[in-house]
PyMOL Python script that loads the backbone (N, CA, C, O; Angstrom):
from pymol import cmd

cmd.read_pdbstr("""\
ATOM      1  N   UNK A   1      98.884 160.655  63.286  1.00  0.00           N
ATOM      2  CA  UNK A   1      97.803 161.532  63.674  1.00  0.00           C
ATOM      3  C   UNK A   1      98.316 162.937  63.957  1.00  0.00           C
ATOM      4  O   UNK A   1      97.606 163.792  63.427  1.00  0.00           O
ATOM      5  N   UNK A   2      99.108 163.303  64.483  1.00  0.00           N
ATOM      6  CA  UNK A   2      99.920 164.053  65.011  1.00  0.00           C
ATOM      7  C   UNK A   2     100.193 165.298  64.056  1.00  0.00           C
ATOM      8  O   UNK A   2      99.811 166.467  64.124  1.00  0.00           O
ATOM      9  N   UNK A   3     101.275 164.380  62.822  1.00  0.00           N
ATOM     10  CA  UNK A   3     101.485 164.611  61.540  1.00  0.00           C
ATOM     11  C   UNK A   3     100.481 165.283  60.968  1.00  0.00           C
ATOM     12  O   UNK A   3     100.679 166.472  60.717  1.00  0.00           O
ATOM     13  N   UNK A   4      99.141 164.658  60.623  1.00  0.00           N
ATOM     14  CA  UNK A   4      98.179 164.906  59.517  1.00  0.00           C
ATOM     15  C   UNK A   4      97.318 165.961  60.885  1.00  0.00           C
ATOM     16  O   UNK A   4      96.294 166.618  60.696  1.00  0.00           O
ATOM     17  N   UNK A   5      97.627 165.919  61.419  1.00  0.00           N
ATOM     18  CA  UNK A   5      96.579 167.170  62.071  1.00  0.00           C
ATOM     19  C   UNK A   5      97.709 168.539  62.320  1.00  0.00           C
ATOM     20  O   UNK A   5      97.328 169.639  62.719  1.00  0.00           O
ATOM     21  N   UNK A   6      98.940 168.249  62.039  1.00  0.00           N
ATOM     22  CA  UNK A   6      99.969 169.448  62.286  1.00  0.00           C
ATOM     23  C   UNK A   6      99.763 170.079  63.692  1.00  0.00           C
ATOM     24  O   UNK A   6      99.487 171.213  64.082  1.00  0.00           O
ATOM     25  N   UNK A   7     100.006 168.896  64.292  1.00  0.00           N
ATOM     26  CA  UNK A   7     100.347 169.251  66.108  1.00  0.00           C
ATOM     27  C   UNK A   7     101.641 169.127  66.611  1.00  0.00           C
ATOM     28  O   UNK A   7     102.383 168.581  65.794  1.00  0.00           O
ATOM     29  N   UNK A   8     102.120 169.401  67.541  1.00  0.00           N
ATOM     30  CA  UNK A   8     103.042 169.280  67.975  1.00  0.00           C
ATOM     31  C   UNK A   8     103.430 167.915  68.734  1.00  0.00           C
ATOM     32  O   UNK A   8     102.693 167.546  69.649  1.00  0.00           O
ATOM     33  N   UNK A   9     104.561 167.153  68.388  1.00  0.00           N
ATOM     34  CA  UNK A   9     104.859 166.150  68.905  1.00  0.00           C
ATOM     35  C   UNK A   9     104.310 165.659  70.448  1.00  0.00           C
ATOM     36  O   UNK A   9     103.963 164.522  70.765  1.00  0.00           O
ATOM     37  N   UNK A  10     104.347 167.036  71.414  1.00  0.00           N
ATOM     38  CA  UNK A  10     104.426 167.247  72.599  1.00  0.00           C
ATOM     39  C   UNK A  10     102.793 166.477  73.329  1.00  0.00           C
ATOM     40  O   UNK A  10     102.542 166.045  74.454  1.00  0.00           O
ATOM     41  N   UNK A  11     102.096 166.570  72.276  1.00  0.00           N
ATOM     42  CA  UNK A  11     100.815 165.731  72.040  1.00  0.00           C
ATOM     43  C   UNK A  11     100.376 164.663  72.250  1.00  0.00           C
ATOM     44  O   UNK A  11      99.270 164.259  72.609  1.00  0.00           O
ATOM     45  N   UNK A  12     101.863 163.917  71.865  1.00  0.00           N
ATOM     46  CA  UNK A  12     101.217 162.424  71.850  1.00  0.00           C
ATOM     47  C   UNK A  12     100.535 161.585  72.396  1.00  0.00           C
ATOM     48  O   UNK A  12      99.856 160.784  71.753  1.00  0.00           O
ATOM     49  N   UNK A  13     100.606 161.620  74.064  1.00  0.00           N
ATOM     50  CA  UNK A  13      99.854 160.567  74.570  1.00  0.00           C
ATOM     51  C   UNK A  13      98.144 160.810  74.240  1.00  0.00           C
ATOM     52  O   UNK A  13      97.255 159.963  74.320  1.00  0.00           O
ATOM     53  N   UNK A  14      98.020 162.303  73.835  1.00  0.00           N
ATOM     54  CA  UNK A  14      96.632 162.351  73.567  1.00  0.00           C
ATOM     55  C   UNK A  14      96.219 161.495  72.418  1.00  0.00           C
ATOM     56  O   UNK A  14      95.301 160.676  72.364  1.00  0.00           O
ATOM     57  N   UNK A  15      97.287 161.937  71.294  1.00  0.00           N
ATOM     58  CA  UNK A  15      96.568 160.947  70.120  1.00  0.00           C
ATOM     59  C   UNK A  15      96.662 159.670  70.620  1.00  0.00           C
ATOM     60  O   UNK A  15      95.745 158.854  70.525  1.00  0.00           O
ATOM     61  N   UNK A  16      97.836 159.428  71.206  1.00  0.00           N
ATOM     62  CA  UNK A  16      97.391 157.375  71.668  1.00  0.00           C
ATOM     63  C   UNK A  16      95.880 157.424  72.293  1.00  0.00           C
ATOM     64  O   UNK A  16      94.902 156.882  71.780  1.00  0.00           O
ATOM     65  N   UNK A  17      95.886 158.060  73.310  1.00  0.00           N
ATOM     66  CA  UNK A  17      94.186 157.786  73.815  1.00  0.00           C
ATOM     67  C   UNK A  17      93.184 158.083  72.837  1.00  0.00           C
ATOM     68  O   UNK A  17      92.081 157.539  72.893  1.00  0.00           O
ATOM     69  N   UNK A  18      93.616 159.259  71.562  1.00  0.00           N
ATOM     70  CA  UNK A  18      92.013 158.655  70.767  1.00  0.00           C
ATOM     71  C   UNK A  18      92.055 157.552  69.767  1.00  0.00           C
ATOM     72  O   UNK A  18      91.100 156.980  69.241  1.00  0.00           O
ATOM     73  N   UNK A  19      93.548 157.319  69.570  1.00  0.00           N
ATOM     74  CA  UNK A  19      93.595 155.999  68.807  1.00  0.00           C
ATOM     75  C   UNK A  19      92.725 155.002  69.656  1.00  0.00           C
ATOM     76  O   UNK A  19      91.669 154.682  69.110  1.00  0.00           O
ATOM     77  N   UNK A  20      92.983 154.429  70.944  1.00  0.00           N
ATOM     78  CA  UNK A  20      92.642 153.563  71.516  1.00  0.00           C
ATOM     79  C   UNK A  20      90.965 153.521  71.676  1.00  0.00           C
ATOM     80  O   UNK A  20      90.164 152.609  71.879  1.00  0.00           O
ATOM     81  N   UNK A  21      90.853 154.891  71.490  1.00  0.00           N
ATOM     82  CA  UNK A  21      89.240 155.198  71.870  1.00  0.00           C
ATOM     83  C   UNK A  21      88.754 155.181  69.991  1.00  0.00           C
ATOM     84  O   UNK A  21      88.007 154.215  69.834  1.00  0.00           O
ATOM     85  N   UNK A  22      88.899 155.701  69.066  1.00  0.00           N
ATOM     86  CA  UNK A  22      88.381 154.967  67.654  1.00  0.00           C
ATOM     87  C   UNK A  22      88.763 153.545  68.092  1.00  0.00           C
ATOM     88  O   UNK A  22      88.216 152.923  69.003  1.00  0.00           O
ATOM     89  N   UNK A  23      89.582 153.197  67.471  1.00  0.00           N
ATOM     90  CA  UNK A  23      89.639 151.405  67.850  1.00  0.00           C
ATOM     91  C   UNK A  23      88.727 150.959  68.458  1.00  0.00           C
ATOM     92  O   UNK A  23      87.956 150.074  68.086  1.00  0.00           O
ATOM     93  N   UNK A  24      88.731 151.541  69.468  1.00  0.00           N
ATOM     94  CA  UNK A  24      87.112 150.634  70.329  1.00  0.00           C
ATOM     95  C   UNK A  24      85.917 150.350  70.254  1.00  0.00           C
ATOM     96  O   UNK A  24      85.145 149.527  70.747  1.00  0.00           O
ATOM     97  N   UNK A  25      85.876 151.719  69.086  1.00  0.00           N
ATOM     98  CA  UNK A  25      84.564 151.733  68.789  1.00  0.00           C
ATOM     99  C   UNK A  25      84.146 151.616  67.233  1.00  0.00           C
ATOM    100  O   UNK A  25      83.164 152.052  66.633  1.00  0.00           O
ATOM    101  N   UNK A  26      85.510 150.695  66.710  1.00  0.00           N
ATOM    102  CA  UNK A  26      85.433 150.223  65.332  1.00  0.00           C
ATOM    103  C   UNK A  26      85.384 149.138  64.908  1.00  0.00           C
ATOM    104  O   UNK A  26      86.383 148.448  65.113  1.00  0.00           O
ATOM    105  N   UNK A  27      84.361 148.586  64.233  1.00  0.00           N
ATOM    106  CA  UNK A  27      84.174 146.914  63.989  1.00  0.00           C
ATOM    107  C   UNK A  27      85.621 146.396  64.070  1.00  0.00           C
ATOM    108  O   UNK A  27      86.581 147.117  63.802  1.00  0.00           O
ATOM    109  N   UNK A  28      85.750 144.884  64.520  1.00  0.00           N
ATOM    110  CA  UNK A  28      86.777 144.350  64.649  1.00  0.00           C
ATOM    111  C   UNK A  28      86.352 143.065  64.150  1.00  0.00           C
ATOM    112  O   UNK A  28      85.255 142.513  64.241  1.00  0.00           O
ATOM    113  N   UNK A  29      88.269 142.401  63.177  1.00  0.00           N
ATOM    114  CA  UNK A  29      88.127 141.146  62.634  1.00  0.00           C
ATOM    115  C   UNK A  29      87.664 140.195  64.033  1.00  0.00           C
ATOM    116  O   UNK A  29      86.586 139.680  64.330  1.00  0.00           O
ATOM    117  N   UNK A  30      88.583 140.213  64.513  1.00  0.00           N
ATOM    118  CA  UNK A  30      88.467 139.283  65.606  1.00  0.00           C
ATOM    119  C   UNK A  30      86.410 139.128  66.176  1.00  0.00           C
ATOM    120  O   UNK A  30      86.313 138.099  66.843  1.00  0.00           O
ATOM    121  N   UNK A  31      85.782 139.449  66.119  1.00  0.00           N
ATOM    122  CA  UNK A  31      84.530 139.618  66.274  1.00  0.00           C
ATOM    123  C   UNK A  31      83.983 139.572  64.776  1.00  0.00           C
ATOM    124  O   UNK A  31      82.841 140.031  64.796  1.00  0.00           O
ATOM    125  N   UNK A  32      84.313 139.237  63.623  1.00  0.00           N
ATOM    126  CA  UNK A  32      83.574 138.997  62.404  1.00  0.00           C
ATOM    127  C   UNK A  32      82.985 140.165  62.003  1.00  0.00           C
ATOM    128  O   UNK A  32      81.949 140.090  61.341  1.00  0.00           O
ATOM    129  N   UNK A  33      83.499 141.336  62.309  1.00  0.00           N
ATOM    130  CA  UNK A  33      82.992 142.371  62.097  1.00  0.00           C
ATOM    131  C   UNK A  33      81.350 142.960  62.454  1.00  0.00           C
ATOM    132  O   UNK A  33      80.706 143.942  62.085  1.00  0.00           O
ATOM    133  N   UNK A  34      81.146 142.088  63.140  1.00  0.00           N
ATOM    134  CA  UNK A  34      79.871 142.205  63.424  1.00  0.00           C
ATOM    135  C   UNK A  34      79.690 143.073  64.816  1.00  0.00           C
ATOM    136  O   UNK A  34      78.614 143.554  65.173  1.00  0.00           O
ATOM    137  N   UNK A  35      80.644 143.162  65.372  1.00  0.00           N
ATOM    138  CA  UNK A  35      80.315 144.220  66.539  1.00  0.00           C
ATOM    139  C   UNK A  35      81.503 144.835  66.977  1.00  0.00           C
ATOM    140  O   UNK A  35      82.395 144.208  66.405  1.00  0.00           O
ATOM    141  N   UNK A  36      81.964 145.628  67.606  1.00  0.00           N
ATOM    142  CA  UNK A  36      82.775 146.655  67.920  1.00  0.00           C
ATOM    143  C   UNK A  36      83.104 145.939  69.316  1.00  0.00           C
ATOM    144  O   UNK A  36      82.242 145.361  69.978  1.00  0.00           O
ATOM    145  N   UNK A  37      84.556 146.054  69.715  1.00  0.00           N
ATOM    146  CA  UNK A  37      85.306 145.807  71.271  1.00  0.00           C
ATOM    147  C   UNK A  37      84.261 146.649  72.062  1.00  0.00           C
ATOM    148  O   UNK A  37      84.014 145.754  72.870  1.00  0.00           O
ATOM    149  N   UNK A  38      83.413 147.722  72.481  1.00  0.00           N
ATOM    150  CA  UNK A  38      82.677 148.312  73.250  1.00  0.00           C
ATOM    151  C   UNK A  38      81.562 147.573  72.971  1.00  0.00           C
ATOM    152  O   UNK A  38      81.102 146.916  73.904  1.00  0.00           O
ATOM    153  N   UNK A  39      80.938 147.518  71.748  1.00  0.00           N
ATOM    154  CA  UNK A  39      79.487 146.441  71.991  1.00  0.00           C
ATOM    155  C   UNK A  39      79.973 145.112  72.951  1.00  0.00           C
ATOM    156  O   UNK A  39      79.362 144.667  73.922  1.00  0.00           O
ATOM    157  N   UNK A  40      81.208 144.637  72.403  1.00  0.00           N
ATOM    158  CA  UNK A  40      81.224 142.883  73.335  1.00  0.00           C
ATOM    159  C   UNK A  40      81.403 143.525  74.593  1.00  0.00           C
ATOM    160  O   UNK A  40      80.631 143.202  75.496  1.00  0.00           O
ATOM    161  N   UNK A  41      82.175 144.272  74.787  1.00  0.00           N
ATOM    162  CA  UNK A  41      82.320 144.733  77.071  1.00  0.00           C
ATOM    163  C   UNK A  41      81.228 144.805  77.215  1.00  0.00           C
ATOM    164  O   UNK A  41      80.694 143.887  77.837  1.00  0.00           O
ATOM    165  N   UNK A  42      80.373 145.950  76.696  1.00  0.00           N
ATOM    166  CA  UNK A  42      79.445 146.432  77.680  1.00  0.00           C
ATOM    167  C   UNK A  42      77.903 146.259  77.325  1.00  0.00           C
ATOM    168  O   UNK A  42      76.953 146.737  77.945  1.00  0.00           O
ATOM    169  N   UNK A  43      77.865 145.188  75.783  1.00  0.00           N
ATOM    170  CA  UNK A  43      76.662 144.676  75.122  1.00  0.00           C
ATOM    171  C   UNK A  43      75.339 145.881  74.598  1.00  0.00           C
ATOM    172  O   UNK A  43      74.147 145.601  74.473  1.00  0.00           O
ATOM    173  N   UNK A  44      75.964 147.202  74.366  1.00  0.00           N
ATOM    174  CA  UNK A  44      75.086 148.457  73.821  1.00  0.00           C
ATOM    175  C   UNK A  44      76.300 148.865  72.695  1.00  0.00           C
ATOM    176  O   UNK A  44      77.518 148.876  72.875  1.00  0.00           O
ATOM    177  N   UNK A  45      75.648 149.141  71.663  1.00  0.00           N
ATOM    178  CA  UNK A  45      76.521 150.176  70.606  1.00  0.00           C
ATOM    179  C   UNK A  45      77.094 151.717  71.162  1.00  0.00           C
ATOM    180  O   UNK A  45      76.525 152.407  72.007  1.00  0.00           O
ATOM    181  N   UNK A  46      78.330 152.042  70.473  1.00  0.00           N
ATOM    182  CA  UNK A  46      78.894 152.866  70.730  1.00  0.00           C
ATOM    183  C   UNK A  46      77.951 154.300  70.315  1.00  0.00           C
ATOM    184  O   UNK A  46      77.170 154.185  69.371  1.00  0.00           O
ATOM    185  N   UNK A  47      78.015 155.195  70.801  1.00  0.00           N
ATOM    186  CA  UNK A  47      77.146 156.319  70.740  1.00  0.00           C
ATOM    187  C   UNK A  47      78.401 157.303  69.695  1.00  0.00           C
ATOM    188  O   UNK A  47      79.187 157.992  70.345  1.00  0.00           O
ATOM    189  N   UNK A  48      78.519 157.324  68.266  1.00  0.00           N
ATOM    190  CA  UNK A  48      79.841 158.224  67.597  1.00  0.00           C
ATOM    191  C   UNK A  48      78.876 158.927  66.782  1.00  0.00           C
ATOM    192  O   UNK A  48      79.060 158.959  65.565  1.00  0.00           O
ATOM    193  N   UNK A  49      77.782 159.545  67.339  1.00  0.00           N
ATOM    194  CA  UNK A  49      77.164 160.714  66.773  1.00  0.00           C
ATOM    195  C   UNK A  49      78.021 162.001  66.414  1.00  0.00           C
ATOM    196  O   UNK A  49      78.003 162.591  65.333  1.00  0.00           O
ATOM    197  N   UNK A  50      78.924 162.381  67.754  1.00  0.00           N
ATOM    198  CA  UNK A  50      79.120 163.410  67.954  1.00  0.00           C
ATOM    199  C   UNK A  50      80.232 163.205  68.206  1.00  0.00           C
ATOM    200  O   UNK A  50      80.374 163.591  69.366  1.00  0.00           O
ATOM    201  N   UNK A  51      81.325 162.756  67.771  1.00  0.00           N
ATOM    202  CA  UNK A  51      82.892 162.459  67.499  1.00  0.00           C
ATOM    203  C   UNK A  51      83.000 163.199  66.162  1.00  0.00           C
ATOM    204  O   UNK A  51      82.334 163.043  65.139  1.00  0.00           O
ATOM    205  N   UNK A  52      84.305 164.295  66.504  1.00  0.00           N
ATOM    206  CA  UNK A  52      84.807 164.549  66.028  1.00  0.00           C
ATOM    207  C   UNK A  52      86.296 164.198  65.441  1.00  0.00           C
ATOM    208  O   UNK A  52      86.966 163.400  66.098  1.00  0.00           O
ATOM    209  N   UNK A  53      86.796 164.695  64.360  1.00  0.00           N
ATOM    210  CA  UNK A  53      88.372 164.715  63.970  1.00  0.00           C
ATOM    211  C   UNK A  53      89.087 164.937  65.298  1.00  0.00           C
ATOM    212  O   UNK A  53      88.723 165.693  66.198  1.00  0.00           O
ATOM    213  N   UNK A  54      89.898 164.348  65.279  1.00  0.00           N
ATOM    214  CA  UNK A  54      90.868 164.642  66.087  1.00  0.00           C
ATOM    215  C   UNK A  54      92.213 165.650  65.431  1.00  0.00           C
ATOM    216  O   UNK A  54      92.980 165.480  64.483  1.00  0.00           O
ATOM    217  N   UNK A  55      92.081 166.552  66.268  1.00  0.00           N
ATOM    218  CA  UNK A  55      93.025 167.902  66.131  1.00  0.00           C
ATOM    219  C   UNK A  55      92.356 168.509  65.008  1.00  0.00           C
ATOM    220  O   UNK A  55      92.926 168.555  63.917  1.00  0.00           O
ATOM    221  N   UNK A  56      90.972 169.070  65.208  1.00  0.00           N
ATOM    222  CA  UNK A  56      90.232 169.566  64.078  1.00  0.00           C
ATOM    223  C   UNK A  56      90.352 170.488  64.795  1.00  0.00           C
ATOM    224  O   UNK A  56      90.625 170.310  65.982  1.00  0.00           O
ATOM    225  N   UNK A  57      90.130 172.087  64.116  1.00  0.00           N
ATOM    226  CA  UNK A  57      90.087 173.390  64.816  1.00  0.00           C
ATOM    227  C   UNK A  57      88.793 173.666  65.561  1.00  0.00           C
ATOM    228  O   UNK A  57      87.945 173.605  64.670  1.00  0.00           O
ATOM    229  N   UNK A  58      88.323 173.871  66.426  1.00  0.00           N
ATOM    230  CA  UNK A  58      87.356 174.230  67.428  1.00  0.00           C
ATOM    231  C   UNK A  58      87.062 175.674  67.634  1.00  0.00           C
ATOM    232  O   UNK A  58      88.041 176.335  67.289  1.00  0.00           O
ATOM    233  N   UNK A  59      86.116 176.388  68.050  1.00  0.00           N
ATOM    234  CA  UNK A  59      85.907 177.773  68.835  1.00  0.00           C
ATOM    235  C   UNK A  59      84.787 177.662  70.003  1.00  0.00           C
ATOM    236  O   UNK A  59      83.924 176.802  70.177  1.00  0.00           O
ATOM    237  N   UNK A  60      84.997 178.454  70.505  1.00  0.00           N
ATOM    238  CA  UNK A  60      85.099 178.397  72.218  1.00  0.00           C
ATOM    239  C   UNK A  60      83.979 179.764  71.953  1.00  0.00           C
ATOM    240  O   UNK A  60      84.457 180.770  71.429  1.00  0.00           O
ATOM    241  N   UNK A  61      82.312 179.752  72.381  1.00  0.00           N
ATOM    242  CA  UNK A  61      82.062 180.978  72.048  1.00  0.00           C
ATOM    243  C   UNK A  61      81.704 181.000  74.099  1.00  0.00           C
ATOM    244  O   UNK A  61      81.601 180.042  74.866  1.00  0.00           O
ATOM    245  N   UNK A  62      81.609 182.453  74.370  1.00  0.00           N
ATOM    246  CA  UNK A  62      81.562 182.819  75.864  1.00  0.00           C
ATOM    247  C   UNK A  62      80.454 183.439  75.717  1.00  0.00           C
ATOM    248  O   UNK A  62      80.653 184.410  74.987  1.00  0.00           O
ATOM    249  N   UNK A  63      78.680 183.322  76.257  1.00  0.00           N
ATOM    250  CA  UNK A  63      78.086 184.363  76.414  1.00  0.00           C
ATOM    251  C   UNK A  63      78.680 185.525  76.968  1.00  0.00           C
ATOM    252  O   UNK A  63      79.741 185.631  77.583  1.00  0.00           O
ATOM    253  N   UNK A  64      77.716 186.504  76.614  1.00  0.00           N
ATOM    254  CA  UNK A  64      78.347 187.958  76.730  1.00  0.00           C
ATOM    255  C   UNK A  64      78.276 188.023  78.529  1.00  0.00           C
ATOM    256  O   UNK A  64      79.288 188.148  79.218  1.00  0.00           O
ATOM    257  N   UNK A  65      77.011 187.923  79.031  1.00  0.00           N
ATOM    258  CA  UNK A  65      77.014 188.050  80.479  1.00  0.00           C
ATOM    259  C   UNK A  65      77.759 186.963  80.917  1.00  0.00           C
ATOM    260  O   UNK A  65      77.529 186.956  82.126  1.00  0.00           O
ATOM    261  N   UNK A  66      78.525 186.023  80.672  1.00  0.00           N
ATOM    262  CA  UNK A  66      79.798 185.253  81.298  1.00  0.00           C
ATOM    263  C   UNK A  66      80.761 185.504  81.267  1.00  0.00           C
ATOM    264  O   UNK A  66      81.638 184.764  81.712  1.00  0.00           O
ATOM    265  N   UNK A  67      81.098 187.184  80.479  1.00  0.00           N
ATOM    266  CA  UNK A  67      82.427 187.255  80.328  1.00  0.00           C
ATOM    267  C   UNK A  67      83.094 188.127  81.296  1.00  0.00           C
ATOM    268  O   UNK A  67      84.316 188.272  81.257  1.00  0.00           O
TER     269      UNK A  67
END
""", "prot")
cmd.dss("prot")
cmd.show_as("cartoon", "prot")
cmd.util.cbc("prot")
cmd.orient("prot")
């Protein structure tokens, strides 16, 4: 992840936490593919509307009267 997003090593435990966090919210054999490790915990589908790439470039805009 690290690699393919051209981050710095110094990174890593972040990519482990979104590894762990996709994983969770990705069908799994062990469950027949029929539901995701977060549907069996907490029995609602995962909400990945609004998941992004990880280490995708971002911008930060500041209203003008906040600056």
């Amino acid at each position: 992840m690290l690699r393919n997003a051209e981050l710095p090593e110094g990174l890593w435990t972040y990519a482990y936490q979104e590894a762990v966090y996709k994983k969770n919210r990705a069908p799994s054999k062990a469950l027949k593919f029929l539901k995701t490790p977060w549907e069996a915990l907490y029995g609602t589908r995962p909400d990945i509307s609004k998941d992004n790439a990880w280490g995708a470039r971002v911008y930060v805009t500041v209203p003008p009267d906040a600056r």
